[in-house]
C-alpha positions in Angstrom: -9.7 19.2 -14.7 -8.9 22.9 -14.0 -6.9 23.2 -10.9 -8.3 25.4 -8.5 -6.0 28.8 -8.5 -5.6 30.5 -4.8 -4.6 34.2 -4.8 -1.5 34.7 -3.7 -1.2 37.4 -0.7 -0.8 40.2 -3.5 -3.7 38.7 -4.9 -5.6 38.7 -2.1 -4.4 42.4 -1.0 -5.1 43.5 -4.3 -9.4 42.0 -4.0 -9.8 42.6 -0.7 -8.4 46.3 -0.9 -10.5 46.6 -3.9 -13.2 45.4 -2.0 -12.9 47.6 1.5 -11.8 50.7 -0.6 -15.2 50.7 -2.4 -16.9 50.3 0.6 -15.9 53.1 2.3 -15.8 55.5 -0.6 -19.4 54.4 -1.0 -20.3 55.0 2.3 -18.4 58.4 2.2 -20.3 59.4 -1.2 -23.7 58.2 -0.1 -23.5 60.2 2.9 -22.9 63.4 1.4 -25.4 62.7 -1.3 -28.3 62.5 1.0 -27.0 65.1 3.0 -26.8 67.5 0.0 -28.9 66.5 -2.5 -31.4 64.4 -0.6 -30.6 61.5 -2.7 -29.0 58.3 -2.9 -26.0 57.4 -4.9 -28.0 55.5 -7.2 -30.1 58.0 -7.9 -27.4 61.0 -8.6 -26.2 58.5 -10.7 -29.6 58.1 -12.8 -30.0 61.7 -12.9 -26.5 62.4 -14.0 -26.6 59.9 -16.7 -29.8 61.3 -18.1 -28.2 65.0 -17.6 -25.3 63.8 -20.1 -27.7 63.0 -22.6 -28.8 64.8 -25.8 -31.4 66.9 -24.2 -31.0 65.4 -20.9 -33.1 62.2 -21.6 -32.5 59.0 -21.9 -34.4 56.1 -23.5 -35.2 54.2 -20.1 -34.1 50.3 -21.7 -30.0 52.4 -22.8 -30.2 54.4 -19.0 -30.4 50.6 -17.6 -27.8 49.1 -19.7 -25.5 52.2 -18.4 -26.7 51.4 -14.9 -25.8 48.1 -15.0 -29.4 46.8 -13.4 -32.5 45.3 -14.1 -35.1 47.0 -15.8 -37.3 46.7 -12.7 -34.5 47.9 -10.4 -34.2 51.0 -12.7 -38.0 51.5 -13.2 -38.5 51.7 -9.2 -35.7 53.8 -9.1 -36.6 56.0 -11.7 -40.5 56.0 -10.0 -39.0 57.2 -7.0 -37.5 60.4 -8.8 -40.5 61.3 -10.6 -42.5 61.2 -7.5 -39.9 63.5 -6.2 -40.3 65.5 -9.3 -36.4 65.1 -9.9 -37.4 64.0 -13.4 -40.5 63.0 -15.6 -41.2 59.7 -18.2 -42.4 60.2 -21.6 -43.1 58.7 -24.6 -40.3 58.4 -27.4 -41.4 60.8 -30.2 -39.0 58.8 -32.6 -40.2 55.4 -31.3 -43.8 55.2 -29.7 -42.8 51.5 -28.1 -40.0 53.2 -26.1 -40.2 55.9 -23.0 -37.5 58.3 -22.5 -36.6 59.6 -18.5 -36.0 63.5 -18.6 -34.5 65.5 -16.1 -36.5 68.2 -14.7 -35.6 71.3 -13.7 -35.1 70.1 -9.8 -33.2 67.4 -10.9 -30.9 70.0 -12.3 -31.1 71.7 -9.3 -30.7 68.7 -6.9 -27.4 67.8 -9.5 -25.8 71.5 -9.0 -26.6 71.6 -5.8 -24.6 68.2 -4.5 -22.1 68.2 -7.6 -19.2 70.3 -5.6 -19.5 68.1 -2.7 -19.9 65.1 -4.6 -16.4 66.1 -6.3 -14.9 66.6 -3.2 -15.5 63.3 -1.8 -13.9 61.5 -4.8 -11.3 63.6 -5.2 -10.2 63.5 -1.4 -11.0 60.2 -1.1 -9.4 58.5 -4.4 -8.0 60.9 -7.0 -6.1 63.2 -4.8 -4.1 60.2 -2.8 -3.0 58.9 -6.4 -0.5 60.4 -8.2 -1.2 61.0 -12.5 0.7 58.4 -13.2 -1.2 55.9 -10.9 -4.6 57.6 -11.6 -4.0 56.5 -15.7 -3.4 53.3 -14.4 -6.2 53.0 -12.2 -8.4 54.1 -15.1 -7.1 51.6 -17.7 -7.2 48.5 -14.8 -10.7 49.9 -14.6 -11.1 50.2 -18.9 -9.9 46.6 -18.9 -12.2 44.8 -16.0 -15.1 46.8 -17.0 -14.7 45.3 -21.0 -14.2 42.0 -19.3 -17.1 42.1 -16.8 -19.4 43.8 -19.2 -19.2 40.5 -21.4 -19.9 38.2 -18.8 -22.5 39.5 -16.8 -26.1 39.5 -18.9 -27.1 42.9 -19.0 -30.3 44.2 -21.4 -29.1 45.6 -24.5 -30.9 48.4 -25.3 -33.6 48.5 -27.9 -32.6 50.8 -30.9 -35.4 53.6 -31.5 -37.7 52.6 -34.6 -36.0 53.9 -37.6 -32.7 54.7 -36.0 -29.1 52.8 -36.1 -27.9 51.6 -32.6 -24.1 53.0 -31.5 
């Protein structure tokens, strides 16, 4: 039998810091997102991910495997924006069978528009109280759980365009 493993009181420190740390720097990011942009974290996060792709779009089934949600979370999500006109659905001219999100020229907006603040909030609340040395360690721990957590947790892999090789 495996023997049950407490954490130690580092341990613990180290999850529950984790834990309270994201809290609050979620709290302090959602905020100014709403305030700013009149959107939720979530959705500057949808809207940035399809603004760093070619042509900002994104086929919808690789924008949920980068999201790290369901396809129904992401499709509510991404309704949401398109009735705010933030971005628009549309087929896939390389692949019929798929539909690619594409930001819109609000969405830009609403991105330039809350990106400085948005910076500010990470940077004063994480980046800045770290020094280099700690931030390139933070970034590898991160590198590392991600990998980790990435091959545990079913996520939808994304359905390569027809005709087209997958990363």
């Amino acid at each position: 039998m495996n023997e049950l493993r407490w954490l130690n009181e580092t341990e613990m420190r180290a999850w529950t810091g984790l834990l309270e740390t994201y809290d609050l720097l979620q709290r302090l990011v959602d905020t100014q997102l709403r305030e700013e942009g009149g959107v939720t974290q979530v959705q500057y996060e949808i809207l940035t991910r399809i603004s760093e792709g070619p042509d900002e779009r994104r086929r919808m089934t690789e924008l949920a495997s980068l999201m790290v949600c369901s396809r129904s979370g992401l499709t509510y999500q991404v309704a949401q924006l398109e009735k705010a006109g933030l971005l628009r659905r549309q087929t896939d001219p390389a692949d019929e069978r798929g539909v690619l999100a594409v930001l819109t020229e609000a969405g830009r907006q609403v991105l330039d528009r809350a990106a400085p603040g948005h910076l500010k909030v990470v940077r004063e609340g994480l980046i800045d109280q770290l020094t280099p040395e700690q931030v390139t360690q933070l970034a590898h721990i991160m590198d590392t759980t991600r990998d980790h957590l990435r091959g545990l947790v079913q996520l939808p892999p994304p359905r390569p365009a027809k005709g087209h090789a997958t990363r």
